[in-house]
N, C-alpha and C positions, 0 to 999 in steps of 0.2 A: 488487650487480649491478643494473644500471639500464636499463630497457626504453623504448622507444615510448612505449608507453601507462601506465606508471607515474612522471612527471614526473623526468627522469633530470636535468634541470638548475633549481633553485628557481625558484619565480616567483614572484608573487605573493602569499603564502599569508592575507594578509588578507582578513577577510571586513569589509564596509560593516554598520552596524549596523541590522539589519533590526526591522520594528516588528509590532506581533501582528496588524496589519489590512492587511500583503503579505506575510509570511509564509506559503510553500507548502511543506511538508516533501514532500510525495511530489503525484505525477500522481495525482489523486486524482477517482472517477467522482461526480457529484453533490458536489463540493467547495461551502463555504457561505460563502468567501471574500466574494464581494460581495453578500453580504445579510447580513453579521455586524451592520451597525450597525441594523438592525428586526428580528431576534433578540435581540439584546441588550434592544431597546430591548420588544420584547414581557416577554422575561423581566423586567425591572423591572418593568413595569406589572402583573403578576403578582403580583408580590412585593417592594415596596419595600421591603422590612425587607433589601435586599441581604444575604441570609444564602446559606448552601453551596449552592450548586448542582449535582446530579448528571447529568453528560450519559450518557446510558445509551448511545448507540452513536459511538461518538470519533469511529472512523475515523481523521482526518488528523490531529485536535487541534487544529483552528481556531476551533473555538466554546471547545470549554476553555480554551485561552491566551487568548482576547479576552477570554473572560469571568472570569478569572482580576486581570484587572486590577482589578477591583472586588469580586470575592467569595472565598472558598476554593471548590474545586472537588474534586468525586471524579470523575473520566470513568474511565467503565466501555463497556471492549469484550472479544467473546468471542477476537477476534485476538491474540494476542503483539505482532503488528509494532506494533499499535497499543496497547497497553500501553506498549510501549518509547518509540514520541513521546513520548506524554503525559507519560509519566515523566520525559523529557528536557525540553519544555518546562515542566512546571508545577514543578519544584523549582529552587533554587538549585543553581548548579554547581560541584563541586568538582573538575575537570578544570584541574590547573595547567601541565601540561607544554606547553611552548613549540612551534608549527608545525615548527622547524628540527629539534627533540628528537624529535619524533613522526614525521617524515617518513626521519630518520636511522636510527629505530625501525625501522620497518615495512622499510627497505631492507634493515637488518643482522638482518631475520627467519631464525631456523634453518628453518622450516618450508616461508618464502616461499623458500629456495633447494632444498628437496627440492621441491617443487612444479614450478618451474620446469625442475628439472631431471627429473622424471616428466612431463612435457608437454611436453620439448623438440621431441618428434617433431611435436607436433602444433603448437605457436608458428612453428617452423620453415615450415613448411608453409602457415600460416595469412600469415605475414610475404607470402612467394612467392604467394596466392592474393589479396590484397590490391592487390599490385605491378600482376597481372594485371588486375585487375577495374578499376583506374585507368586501365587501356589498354583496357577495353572487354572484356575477356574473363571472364567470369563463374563459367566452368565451378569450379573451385576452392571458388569462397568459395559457388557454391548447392549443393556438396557437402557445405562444412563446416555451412551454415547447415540444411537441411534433412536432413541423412542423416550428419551429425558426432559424436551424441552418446555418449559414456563409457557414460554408465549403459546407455543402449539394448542398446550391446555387450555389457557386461558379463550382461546377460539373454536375447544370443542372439541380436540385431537388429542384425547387421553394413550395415556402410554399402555400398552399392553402388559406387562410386568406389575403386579398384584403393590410389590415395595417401592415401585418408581411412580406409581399410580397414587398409592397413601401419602407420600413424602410431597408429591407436588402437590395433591390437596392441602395439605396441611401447611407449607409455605406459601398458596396463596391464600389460606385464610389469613395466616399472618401478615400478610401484606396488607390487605386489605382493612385489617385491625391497628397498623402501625401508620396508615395514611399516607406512604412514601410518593411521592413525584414519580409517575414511571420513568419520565426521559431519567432519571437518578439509579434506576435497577435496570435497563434496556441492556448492560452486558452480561448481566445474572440472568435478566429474562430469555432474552433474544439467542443467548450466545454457551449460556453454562450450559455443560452437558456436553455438548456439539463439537464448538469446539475448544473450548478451555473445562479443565476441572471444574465447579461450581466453584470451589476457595476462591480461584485463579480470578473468577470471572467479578466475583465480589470485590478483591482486592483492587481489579481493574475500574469498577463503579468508585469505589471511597477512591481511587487516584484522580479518576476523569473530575468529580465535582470538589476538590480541593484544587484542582488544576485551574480552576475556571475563575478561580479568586485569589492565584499568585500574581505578583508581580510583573513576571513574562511568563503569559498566559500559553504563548506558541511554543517556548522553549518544553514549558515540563508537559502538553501536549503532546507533542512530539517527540518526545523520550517514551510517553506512554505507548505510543501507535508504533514504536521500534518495541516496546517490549513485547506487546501484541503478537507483533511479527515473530518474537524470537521465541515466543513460546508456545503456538498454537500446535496445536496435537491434530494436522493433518498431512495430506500426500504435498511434498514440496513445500511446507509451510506456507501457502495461499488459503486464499479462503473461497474456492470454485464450491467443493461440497466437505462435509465433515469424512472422518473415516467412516466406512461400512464395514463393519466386522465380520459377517455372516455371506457366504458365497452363496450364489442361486441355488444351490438346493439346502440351504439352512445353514452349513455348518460353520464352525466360526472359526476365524482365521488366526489363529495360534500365533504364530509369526509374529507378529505383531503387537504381541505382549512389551516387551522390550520398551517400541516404540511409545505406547498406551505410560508407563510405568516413566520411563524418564523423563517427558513433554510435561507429564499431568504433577509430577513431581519439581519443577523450576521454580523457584522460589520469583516470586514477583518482583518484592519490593527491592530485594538484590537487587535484580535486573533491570529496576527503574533506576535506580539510585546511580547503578554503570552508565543508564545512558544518558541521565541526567548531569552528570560529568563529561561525557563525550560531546554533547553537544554543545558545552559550556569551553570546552577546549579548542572544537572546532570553527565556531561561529565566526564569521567574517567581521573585520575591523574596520570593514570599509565605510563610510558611510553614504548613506542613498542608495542599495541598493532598496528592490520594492518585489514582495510577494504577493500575484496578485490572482484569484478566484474568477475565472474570467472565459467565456468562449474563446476560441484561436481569432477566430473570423473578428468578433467586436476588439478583441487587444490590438491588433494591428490595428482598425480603422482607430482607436483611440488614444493609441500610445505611440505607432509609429512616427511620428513627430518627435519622439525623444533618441529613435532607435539609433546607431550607426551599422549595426547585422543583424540579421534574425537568426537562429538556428532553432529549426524542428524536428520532432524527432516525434513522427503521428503512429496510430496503428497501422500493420500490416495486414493482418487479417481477420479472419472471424469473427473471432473470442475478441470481445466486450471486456475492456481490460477491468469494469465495476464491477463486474463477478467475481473477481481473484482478490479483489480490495476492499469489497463494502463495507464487511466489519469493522476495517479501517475507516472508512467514511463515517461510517454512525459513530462511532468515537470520537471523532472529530468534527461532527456537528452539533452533537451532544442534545438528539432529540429523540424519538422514539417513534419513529418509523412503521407505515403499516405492511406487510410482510407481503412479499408476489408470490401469487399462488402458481403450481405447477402447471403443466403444460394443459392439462387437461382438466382443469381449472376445480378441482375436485377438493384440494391439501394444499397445505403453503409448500412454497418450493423445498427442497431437503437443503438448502444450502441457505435459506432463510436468506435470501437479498431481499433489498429496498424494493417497494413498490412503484418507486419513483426514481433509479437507479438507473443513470448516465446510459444512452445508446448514441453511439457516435458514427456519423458517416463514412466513416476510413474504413468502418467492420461489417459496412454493406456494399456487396459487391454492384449491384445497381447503381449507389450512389458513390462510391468512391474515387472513380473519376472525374466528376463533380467538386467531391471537397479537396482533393490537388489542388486541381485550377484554382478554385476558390481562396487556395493558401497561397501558391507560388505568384498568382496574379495580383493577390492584395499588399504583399510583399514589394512587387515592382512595383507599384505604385507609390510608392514613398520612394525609391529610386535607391532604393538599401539591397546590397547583396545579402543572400540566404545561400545557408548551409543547411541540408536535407539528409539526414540523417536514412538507411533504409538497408534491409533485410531480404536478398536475395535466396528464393527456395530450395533447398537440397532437398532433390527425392531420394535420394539415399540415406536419408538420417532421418524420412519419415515423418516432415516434419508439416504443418500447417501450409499450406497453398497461400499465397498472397495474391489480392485481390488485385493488385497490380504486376505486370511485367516492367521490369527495369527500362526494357526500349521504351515501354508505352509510356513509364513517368519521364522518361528525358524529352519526350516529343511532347508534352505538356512544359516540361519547365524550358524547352526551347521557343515557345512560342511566347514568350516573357522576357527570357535573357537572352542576349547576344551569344555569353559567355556561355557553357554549362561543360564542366568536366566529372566524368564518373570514377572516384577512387574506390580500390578494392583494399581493404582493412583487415592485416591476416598479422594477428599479433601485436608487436610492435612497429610494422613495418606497413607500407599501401605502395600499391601502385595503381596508373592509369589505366583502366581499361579502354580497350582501341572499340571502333565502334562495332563490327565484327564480332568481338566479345560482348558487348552491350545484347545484339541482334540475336545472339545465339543462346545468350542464358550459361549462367558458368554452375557444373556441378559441384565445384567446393565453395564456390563464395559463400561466406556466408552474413559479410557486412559491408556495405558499400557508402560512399557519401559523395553525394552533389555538391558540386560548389558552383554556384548560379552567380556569376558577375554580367555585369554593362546589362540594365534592367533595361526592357524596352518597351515603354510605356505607347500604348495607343489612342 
């Protein structure tokens, strides 16, 4: 059965062969895409011996693949999603099955036809609220998008809208009558509505548990979690909170049609099928690199024995970078998660994260000076140079305060290396900053990197 938003007639299924320095797997916050080639080029000068390099927090896997071309590689992060890139790009691929065979697959899915059909109520509905919203009438799809969700019901948090109320009864008596696995509907449940169309989010469940019984499990995982990314229908394409349609005194934000109509409109299985070829193009030849699911603190006590450099690249401030990713993470754990409730502990959060959802020491100002040490010191102790990736504050661009000052982390990674120089990263090009500049904070930096040599163990 062949939907809208699941590419009901082939098209194109090639992907162009993409190379490690455009290469973006997901919408990714603080991405190092265009300062790869003065990381790279710091990490060398660090360490000519081009030996393994450990990138302790992946994230997207952009420094690991670039830097993969020239060395073996372990990237270590404490996320799943980001295990599963890395995974997918740093090894050879053995995904042989053809676009036409895959795409054939996923249509003649048993699961994807119970799905469809426990969420007819709500597809239905969504198709009719869609129609409307192209003619200007919104009422429908800001029912679906802000007061739509499964899971919310199913906790007791009925939807206000009379048709989004009937629809979600009615798809979870089907559920209920079809016996399915939740962790198997968790992107229908958790996530339709919010932030994918319900088609969208179905489509996403039949790809996640045919994924999980290929071949290379990580490769079409991880095409999944890029499609995610490419189609989700919010601000920046992250997953902080869904859109809100409706401004504080009720009215609903017109504008925003456009956005609502071509996001909730991307065909899926296209979009997997593209990245399922991208990463089959991209993937690394090398062999031994290793993707590994890992705190920073225990990879270094446990792997630095393999390392020749470290390079990190941790949070700066605030913002819990599992807020902007989770959705990503429960697709990539493939479980079904209980939902944190909001502040005031009354409703699930409006952005439906994990209840159990990563909090890391770098994003508390209390303890962040703390996990430095902890990083730049566990580091010397293997007697391996580190390259420190870091995000100096412009108050003119308004942007997030970091919990650290540049002086205050060079007076940390100086009390470990002999060596420590601070580059300024402005395009294609860096220079030194003198220490004067370090001590006074520069208003345009906005990327700088440590390069921490002669470790000085105590």
């Amino acid at each position: 059965m062949y939907d809208a938003s699941a590419g009901g007639k082939a098209k194109n299924d090639a992907a162009p062969v993409t190379s490690a320095a455009d290469f973006r797997p997901i919408h990714y916050l603080g991405s190092k895409l265009r300062f790869l080639p003065q990381i790279l080029s710091g990490i060398d000068e660090v360490d000519p011996s081009g030996g393994t390099l450990c990138d302790l927090f992946s994230g997207s896997g952009t420094v690991s693949l670039a830097a993969a071309l020239k060395r073996r590689v372990i990237s270590v992060d404490i996320q799943e999603y980001s295990r599963v890139i890395a995974s997918a790009i740093l090894r050879p691929s053995s995904e042989q099955i053809t676009p036409a065979a895959l795409r054939k697959s996923l249509h003649d899915s048993a699961l994807g036809e119970k799905l469809r059909e426990a969420f007819g109520p709500l597809l239905a509905l969504e198709v009719r609220g869609l129609e409307q919203a192209a003619r200007g009438n919104l009422e429908i799809i800001r029912a679906i998008i802000e007061d739509g969700s499964v899971v919310a019901a199913q906790q007791g948090e009925w939807s206000g809208h009379k048709e989004v109320r009937k629809a979600i009864g009615e798809t979870l008596s089907a559920l209920e009558r079809l016996n399915l696995p939740l962790s198997a509907t968790v992107a229908s449940r958790h996530f339709g509505g919010a932030y994918f169309s319900y088609s969208q989010a179905v489509w996403l469940d039949t790809i996640a548990a045919a994924s999980r019984s290929a071949p290379d499990v990580d490769l079409r995982l991880a095409a999944l979690l890029s499609t995610a990314s490419e189609i989700v229908n919010s601000v920046g394409k992250q997953f902080a909170q869904p859109l809100r349609l409706s401004d504080s005194s009720g009215s609903i934000k017109t504008h925003l049609t456009t956005k609502i109509l071509r996001d909730r409109r991307i065909d899926v299985i296209d979009a997997y099928l593209r990245f399922v070829a991208r990463f089959k193009s991209i993937a690394s030849e090398r062999e031994g690199n290793v993707a590994v699911r890992s705190d920073y603190a225990d990879a270094i006590r446990e792997l630095g024995g393999e390392v020749s450099v470290f390079y990190a690249d941790p949070p700066y401030t605030r913002d819990h970078y599992s807020r902007f990713y989770h959705v990503l993470e429960t697709l990539a754990l493939g479980d079904d998660p209980a939902v944190a409730m909001s502040n005031l502990g009354q409703q699930m959060s409006r952005g439906f994260y994990r209840a159990d959802r990563h909090q890391s020491d770098f994003c508390i100002k209390s303890r962040a000076p703390a996990a430095f040490d902890k990083l730049i010191s566990g580091c010397a102790k293997w007697r391996r140079p580190l390259v420190l990736s870091y995000s100096a504050f412009d108050e003119t661009r308004g942007g997030r305060p970091r919990l650290l000052g540049i002086g205050d982390l060079r007076q940390i990674a100086e009390q470990h290396y002999g060596t420590v120089s601070v580059l300024e990263l402005n395009g294609g090009q860096h220079s030194k900053l003198t220490s004067n500049e370090i001590n006074k904070g520069s208003g345009t930096t906005t990327e700088v990197l440590f390069l921490c040599q002669n470790p000085q163990v105590m």
